[in-house]
LOVO-579101 format. One line per 4 residues: number of its first residue (from 1); their letters; for each residue x, z, y of C-alpha. Coordinates in nm, 3 decimals, decimal comma, padded with zeros to 5 digits. Each point is the difference from the previous one (the first is absolute). Last residue first. Layout:
N
NUM) a) X Z Y  ... .
# end
This chain:
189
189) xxxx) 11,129 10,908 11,130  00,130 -00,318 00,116  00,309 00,162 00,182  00,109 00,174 -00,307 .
185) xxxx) 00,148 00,306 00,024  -00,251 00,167 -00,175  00,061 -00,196 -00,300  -00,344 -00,236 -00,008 .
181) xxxx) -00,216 00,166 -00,290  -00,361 -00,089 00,165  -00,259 00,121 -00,228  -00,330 -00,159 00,012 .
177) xxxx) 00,187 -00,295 00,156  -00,137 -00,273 -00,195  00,316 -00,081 -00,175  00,075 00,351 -00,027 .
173) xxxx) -00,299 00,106 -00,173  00,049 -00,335 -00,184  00,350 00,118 -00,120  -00,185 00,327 -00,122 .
169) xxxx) -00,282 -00,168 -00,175  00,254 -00,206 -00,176  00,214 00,331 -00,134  -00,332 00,148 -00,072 .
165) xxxx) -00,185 -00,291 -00,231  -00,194 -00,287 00,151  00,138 -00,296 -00,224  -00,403 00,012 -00,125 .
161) xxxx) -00,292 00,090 00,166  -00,277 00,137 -00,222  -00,188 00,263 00,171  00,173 00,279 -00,174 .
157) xxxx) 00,313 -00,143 00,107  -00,149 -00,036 00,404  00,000 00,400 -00,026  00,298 00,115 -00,221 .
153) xxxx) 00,203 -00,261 00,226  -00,152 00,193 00,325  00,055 00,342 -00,113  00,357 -00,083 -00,103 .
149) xxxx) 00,070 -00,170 00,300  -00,113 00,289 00,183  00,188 00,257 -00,220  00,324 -00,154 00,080 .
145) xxxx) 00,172 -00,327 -00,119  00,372 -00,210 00,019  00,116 00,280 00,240  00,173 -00,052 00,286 .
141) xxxx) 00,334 00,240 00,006  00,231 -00,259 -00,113  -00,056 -00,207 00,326  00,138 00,264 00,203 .
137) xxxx) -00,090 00,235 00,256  -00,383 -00,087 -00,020  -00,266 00,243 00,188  -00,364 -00,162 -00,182 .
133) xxxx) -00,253 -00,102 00,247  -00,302 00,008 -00,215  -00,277 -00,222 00,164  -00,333 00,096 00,120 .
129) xxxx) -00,304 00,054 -00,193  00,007 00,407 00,085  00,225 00,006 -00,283  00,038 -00,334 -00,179 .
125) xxxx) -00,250 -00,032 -00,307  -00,308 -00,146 00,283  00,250 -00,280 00,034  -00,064 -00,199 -00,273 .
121) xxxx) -00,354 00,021 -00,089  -00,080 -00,045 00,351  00,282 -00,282 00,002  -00,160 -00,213 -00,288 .
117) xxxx) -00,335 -00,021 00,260  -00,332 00,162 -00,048  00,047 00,238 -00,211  -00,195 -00,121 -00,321 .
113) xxxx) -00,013 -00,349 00,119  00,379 -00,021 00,060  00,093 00,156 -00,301  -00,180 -00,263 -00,224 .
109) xxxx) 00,131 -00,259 00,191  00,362 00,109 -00,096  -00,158 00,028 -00,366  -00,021 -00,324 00,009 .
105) xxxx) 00,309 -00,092 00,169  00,202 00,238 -00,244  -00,145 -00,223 -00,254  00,126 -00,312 00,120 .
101) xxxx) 00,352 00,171 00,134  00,009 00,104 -00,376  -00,066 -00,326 -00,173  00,297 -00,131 00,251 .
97) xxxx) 00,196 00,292 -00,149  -00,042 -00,030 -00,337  00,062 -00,370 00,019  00,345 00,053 00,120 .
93) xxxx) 00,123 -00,313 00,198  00,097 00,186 00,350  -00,063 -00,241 00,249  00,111 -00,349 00,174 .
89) xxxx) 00,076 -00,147 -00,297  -00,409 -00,035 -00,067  -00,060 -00,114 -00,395  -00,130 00,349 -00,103 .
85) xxxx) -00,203 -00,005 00,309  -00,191 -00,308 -00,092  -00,022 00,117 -00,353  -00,190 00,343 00,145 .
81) xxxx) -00,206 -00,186 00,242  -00,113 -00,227 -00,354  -00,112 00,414 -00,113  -00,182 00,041 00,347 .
77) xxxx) 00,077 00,125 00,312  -00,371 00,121 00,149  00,172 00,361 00,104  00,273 -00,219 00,172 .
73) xxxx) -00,277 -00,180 00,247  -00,090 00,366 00,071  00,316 00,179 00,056  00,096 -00,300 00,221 .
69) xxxx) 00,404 00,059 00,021  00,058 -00,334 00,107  -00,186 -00,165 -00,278  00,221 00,170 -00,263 .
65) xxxx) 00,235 -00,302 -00,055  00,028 -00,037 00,368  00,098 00,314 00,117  00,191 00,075 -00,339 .
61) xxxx) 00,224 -00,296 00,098  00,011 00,162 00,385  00,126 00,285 -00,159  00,295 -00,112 -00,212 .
57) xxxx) 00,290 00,113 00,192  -00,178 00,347 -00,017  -00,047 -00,040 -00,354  00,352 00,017 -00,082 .
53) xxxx) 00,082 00,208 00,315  -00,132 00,285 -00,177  00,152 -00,008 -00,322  -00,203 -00,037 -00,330 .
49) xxxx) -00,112 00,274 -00,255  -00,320 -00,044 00,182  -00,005 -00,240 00,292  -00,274 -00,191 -00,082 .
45) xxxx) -00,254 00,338 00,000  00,170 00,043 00,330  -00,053 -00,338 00,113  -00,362 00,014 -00,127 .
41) xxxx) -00,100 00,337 00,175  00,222 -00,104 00,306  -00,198 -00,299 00,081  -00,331 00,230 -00,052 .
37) xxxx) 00,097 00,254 00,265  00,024 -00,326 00,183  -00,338 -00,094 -00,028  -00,139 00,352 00,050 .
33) xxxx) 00,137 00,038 00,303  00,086 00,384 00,046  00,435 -00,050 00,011  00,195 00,226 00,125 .
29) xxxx) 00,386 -00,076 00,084  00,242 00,140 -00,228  00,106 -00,347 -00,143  -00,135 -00,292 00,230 .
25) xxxx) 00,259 -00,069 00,349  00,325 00,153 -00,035  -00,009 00,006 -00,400  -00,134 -00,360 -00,024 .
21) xxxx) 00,213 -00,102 00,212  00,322 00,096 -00,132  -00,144 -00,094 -00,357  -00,037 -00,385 00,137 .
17) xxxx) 00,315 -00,013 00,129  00,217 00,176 -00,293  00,276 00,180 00,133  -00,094 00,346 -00,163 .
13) xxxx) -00,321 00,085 00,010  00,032 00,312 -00,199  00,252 00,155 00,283  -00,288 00,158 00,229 .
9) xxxx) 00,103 -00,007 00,322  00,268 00,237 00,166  -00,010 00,175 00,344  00,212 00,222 00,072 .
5) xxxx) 00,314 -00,197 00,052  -00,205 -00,081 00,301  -00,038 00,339 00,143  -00,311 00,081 00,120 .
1) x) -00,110 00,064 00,364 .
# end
């Protein structure tokens, strides 16, 4: 049996309700649906140079500004979409990055035809297409990229996307639970 002073969650959470459960329940965990492997490819992209939490509180905002995550209803955004979501509180107001989640769409759908599904391309860069369960003492020790993210980036960069570098790649890797970087001692791992 093992000690309960043993066991420690992760600490990035903190006391926040909505980051508690999104940890215990989403981050880590794999993900193969195409539709939400597409929700996390425009909050990521939303996220850059943001914090975490900051789009996370806005999520359902970007599920209904970006036609709840419909990679091909956002592919047909057009510029007057663009305005619309310039004026929308409930998001991220950068223009750059709502153009971006437009594009990214399209070349989304792009990716999908060619493989067959988003997570074919995706997951066929993990060895033996199965998640990366990382050993985590401390938070310090996860890595903001590796040579998978890398690849990846380099990839879907030379097919256009945008606010898809490394360091965003990674945090979707988690996200999605290509990698899961739970501290070992954490019950949700």
């Amino acid at each position: 049996m093992e000690n309960i002073n043993s066991i420690k969650a992760c600490s990035w959470p903190g006391s926040d309700p909505l980051y508690i459960k999104y940890h215990e329940n989403e981050w880590g965990k794999p993900v193969y649906d195409d539709q939400i492997l597409f929700e996390f490819l425009i909050l990521e992209g939303a996220q850059a140079g943001l914090s975490w939490i900051t789009i996370l509180r806005r999520r359902e905002a970007y599920r209904a500004a970006f036609a709840n995550f419909d990679p091909v209803k956002v592919s047909q955004f057009t510029e007057s979409d663009v305005e619309r979501l310039m004026l929308d509180e409930g998001i991220i107001r950068n223009r750059l990055k709502i153009k971006s989640a437009i594009t990214n769409a399209r070349l989304f759908l792009e990716i999908q035809q060619e493989f067959g599904s988003f997570s074919n391309f995706l997951w066929e860069h993990m060895p033996q297409g199965a998640p990366l369960l990382n050993s985590v003492k401390e938070m310090k020790d996860v890595p903001a990229k590796t040579d998978i993210s890398d690849l990846i980036s380099k990839k879907l960069k030379k097919r256009g996307f945008k606010f898809f570098g490394t360091t965003i790649c990674y945090a979707f890797m988690q996200a999605v639970g290509m990698v899961n970087d739970h501290l070992d001692t954490c019950p949700f791992k």
